[in-house]
Every structure is written in structure tokens, then in C-alpha cells.
C-alpha positions as CSV (number, residue, x, y, z in Angstrom):
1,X,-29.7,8.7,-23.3
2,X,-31.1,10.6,-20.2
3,X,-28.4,12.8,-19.7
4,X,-26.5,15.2,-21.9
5,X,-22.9,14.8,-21.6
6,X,-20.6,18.1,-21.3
7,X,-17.6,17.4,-23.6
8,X,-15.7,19.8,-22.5
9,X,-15.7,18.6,-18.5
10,X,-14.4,15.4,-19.7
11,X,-11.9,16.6,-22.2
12,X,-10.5,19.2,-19.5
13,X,-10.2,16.3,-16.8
14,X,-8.6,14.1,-19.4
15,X,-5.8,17.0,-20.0
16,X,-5.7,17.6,-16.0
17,X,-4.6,14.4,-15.1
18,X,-3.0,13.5,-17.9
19,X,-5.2,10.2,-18.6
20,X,-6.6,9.6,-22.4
21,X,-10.1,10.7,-23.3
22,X,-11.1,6.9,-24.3
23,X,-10.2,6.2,-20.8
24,X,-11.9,8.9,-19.3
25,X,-15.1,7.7,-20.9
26,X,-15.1,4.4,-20.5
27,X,-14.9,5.1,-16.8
28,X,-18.4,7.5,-17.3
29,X,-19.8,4.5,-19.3
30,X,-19.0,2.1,-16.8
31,X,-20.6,4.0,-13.8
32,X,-23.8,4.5,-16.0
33,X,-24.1,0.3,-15.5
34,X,-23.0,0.1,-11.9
35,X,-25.4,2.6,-11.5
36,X,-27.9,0.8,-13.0
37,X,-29.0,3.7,-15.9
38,X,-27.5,1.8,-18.7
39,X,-29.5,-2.0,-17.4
40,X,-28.1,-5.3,-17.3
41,X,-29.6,-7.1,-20.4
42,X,-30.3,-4.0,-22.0
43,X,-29.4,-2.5,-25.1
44,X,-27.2,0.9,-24.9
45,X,-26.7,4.0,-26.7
46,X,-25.2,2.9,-30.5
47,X,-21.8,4.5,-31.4
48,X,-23.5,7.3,-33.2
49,X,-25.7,8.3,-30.5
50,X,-22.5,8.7,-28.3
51,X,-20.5,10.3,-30.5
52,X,-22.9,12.5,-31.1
53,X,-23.5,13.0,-27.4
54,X,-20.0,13.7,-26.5
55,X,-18.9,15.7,-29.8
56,X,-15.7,13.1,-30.4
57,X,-14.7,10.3,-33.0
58,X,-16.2,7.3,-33.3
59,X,-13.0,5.6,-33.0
60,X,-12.5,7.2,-29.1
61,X,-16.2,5.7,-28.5
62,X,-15.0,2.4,-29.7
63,X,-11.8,2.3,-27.8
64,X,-14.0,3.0,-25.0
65,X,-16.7,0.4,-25.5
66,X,-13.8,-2.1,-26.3
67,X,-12.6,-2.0,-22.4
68,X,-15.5,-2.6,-21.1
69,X,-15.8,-5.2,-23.2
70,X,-12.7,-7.0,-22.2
71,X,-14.0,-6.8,-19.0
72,X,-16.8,-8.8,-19.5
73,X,-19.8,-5.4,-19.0
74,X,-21.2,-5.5,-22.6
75,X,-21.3,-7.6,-25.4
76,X,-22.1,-6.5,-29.2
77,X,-24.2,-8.1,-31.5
78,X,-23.5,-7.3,-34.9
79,X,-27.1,-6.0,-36.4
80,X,-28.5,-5.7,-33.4
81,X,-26.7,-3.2,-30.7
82,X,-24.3,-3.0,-27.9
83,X,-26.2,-4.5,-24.8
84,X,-24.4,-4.7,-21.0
85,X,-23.6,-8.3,-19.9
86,X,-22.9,-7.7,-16.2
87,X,-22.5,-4.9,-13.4
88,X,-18.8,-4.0,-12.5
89,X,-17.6,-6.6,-9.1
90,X,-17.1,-5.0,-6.3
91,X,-15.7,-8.1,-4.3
92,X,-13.6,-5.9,-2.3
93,X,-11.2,-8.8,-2.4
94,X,-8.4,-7.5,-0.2
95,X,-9.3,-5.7,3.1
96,X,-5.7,-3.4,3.5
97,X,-5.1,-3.7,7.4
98,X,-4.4,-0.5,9.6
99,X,-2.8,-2.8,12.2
100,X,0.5,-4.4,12.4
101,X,-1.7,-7.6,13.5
102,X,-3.8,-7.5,10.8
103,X,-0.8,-7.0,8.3
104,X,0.0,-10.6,9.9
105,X,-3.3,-12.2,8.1
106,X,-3.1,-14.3,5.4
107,X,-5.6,-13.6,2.3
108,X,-7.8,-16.7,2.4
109,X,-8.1,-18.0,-1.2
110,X,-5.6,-16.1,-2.5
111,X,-2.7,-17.3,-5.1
112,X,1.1,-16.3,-5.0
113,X,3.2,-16.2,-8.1
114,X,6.7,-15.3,-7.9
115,X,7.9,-13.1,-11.1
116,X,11.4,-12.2,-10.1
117,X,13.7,-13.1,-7.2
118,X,16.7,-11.5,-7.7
119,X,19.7,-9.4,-5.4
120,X,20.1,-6.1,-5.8
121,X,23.0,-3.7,-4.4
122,X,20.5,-0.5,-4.3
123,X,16.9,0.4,-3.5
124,X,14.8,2.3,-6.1
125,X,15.1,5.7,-5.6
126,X,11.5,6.1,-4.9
127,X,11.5,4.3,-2.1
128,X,14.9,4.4,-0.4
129,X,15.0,5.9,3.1
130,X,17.6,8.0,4.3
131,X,18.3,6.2,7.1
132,X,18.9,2.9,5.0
133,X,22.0,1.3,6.2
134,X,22.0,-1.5,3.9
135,X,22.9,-1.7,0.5
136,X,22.7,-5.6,-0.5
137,X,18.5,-6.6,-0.9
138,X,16.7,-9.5,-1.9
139,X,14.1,-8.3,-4.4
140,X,11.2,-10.4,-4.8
141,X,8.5,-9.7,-7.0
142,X,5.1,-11.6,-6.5
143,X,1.5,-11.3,-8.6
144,X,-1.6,-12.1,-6.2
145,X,-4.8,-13.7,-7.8
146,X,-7.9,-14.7,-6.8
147,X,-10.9,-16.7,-8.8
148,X,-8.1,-16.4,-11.8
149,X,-8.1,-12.6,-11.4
150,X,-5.3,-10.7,-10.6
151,X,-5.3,-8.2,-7.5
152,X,-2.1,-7.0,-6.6
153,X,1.5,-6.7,-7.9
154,X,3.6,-6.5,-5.3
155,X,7.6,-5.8,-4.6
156,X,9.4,-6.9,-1.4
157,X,13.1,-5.3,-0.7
158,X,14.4,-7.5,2.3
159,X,18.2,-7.2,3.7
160,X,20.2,-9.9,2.6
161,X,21.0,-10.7,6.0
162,X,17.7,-11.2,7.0
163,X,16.4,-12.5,3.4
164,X,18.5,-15.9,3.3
165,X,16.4,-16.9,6.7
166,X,13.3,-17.1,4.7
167,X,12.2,-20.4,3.2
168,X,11.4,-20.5,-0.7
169,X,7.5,-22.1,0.0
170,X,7.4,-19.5,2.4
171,X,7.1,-16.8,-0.7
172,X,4.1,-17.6,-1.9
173,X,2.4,-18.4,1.4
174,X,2.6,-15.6,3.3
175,X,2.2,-11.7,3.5
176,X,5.4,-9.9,3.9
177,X,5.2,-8.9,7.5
178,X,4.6,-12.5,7.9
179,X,7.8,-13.3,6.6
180,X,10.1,-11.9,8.9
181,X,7.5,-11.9,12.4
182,X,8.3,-15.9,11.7
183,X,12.1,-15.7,11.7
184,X,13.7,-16.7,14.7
185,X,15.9,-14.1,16.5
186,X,14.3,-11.2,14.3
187,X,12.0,-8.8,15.6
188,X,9.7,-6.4,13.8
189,X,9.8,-3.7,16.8
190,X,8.2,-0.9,14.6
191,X,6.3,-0.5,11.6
192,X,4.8,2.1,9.3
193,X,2.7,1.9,6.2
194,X,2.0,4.8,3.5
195,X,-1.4,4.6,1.1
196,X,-1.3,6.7,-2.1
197,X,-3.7,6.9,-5.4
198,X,-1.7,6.6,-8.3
199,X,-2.1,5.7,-11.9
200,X,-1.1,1.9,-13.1
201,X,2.4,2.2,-15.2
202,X,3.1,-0.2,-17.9
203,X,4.0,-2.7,-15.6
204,X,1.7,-2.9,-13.1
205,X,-1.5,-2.6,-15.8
206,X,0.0,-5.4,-17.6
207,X,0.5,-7.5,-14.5
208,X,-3.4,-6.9,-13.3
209,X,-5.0,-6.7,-16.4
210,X,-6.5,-3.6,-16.5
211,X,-6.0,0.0,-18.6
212,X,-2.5,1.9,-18.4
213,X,-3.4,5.1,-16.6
214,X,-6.5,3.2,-14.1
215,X,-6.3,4.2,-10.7
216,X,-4.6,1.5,-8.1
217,X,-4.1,1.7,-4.3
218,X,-0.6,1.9,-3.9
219,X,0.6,0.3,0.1
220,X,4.5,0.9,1.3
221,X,5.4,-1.0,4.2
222,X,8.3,-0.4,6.1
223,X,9.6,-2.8,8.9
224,X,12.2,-1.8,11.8
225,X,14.4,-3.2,14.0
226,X,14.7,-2.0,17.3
227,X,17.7,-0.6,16.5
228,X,15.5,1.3,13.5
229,X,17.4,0.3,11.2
230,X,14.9,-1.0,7.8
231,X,14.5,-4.8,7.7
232,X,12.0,-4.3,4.7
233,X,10.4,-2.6,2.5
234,X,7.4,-3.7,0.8
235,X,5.6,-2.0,-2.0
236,X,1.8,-3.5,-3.2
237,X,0.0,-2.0,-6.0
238,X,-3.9,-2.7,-5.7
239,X,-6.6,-2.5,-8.2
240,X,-8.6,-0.2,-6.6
241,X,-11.8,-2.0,-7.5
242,X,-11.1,-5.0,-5.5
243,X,-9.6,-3.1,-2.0
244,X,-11.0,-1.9,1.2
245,X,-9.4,0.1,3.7
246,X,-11.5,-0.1,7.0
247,X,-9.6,2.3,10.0
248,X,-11.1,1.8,13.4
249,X,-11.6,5.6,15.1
250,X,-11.9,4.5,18.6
């Protein structure tokens, strides 16, 4: 190893944010090969060595190890060492538009899979707006993949009068913006859409494959009328390895 690693940085940004320490390291040991320190064909540090390095078990060095593993960075060799397989892709798969004409776009290549389609007779708390004036929604629920790798889990909240417009192929075709600017006699004539970092949930890691607690790109999308009144609300949680946000300034 060519650096020595400060345990107690780690462990205190593990406690901050409330993330495990096995996930906190195999974040470190995954930016040593996208880096390019730890070398693609190359053998890496054994267990003891980082154990020793970072002062905890063996176990939490293994844990760590073992998700890079399933994502296809290292493979181990009984006998003869850990040694890194590939760099970490960084496809940027889905560019997240600024525009409400780039919203329209369709994600070339991409797959839709509807999870759950169901009516509800509220909006999650989380997202509700006080200015909601409807309380029947179509809930759809839809998993994007690309090259057999999931990208985005994302949740639509239509109004039922609106939603029963929308052809069934037309789910997993189009973006949700798409949906209703296609509807005749409905007009998107405002829009807004709020970006935040969060932390995957159960749900949403399960859904894209990756650790509970790893960082996604979370989208809301709100469509108007032009009486303001909300048409939709659509929520996509993005790995944040595989998204781009590009904002022209002028």
C-alpha cells in the first residue's frame, strides 16, 4: 500500500452520515482502482495487510471486498491473492435534462419494466403539494435497464382523470413528460424539477442492484396545467454512477 489510511476519518464519516463502515471502505477501495493505484490485472493489498492498515476486523474488510466483488472490480484466487478484474463504468447512461424539451427525449436503448400499476386515493406524504387538488392517482411504478443493468427506479403519480388517456404500450415507451405532452386536449403549461442526493432505501438498492445506503440521484418532476393545478408527479431514483446532469449557463 502507498498510503496510510486514517481510521478514524473513515470511522467518524461512517457515524456522520450514518452509512456502515464496510460501506465506507469499499467506496475508498473502489476509487483506489478507478484511480488507477490499485491496477487492473494486478494483485491488491491481502486482508491482513488492510486490516492492519485500517485498525478493523477482518470480517469489515471482507464485507468490503465482497461488493466490489459482486460488481465485477476484483476477483480472488484462493492461494494466490485478490487481484482487480475491471475499472468501475462510468457510461453516464442517462443524461438528466434541464429543459422541459429535453425531458421529452426518449433514452435510446433503454428498457421499461412495469412493477406496479395500481390507484391510489392519496400521495405520499413526501411528495404531496399543498396545492394538490386531487385525491384519486394512478401509481405506476417502472425499473429502467440498459445492457441488462438497472439505472433508475422510478414512480409516476398521474390524476386519474388524466391517467385513463394513456395507452398501456405507452408505459414502457416513453418518459413521463412524454406521456401526457401526447394526450390530446392536455397541456403541460408549466413544469418544475427538484435534484437531491440521497441514500438508496431498501427498495430502491434492491431494485438497482447496488448497496443499501449508496448514494443515488433523486429527480421530482412536477407537471401543471394552466390552471396550476398538478397533472403529475414523477419521482426517479438514479444510480449516481450512471447519470449526468449537463445545465447550459448562457
Amino acid at each position: 500500500m502507498t498510503k496510510t489510511a486514517d481510521l478514524s476519518s473513515v470511522t467518524r464519516a461512517a457515524e456522520q452520515q450514518g452509512v456502515s463502515l464496510y460501506l465506507q471502505l469499499s467506496n475508498i477501495f473502489r476509487s483506489r482502482i478507478e484511480s488507477g493505484e490499485w491496477e487492473v490485472g494486478k494483485r491488491i493489498p491481502t486482508v491482513e495487510e488492510l486490516y492492519k492498515a485500517y485498525g478493523v476486523a477482518g470480517m469489515t474488510i471482507r464485507q468490503a471486498l465482497g461488493i466490489l466483488e459482486d460488481e465485477g472490480l476484483i476477483e480472488r484466487f484462493r492461494a494466490k491473492g485478490t487481484f482487480v478484474r475491471a475499472r468501475p463504468r462510468r457510461d453516464l447512461w442517462c443524461d438528466v435534462k434541464t429543459d422541459l424539451s429535453g425531458l421529452l427525449l426518449a433514452r435510446p436503448g433503454a428498457e421499461i419494466e412495469v412493477l406496479l400499476d395500481e390507484t391510489i386515493d392519496h400521495l405520499p406524504a413526501s411528495i404531496s403539494e399543498s396545492s394538490q387538488t386531487n385525491t384519486v392517482h394512478r401509481h405506476v411504478r417502472c425499473l429502467h435497464t440498459r445492457d441488462q443493468t438497472q439505472f433508475m427506479l422510478g414512480d409516476v403519480y398521474i390524476a386519474e382523470d388524466v391517467a385513463h388517456l394513456i395507452a398501456p404500450e405507452d408505459m414502457t415507451s416513453k418518459t413521463a413528460m412524454r406521456l401526457l405532452a401526447d394526450l390530446p386536449g392536455v397541456t403541460i403549461a408549466d413544469a418544475k424539477q427538484i435534484l437531491t442526493i440521497e441514500r438508496a432505501d431498501f427498495t430502491i438498492a434492491n431494485a438497482l442492484k447496488i448497496p443499501l445506503d449508496s448514494p443515488i440521484a433523486k429527480v421530482v418532476r412536477i407537471a401543471y396545467d394552466e390552471n396550476g393545478r398538478t397533472l403529475m408527479i414523477a419521482v426517479g431514483n438514479y444510480r449516481s454512477d450512471f447519470v449526468r446532469i449537463e445545465m447550459h449557463l448562457k
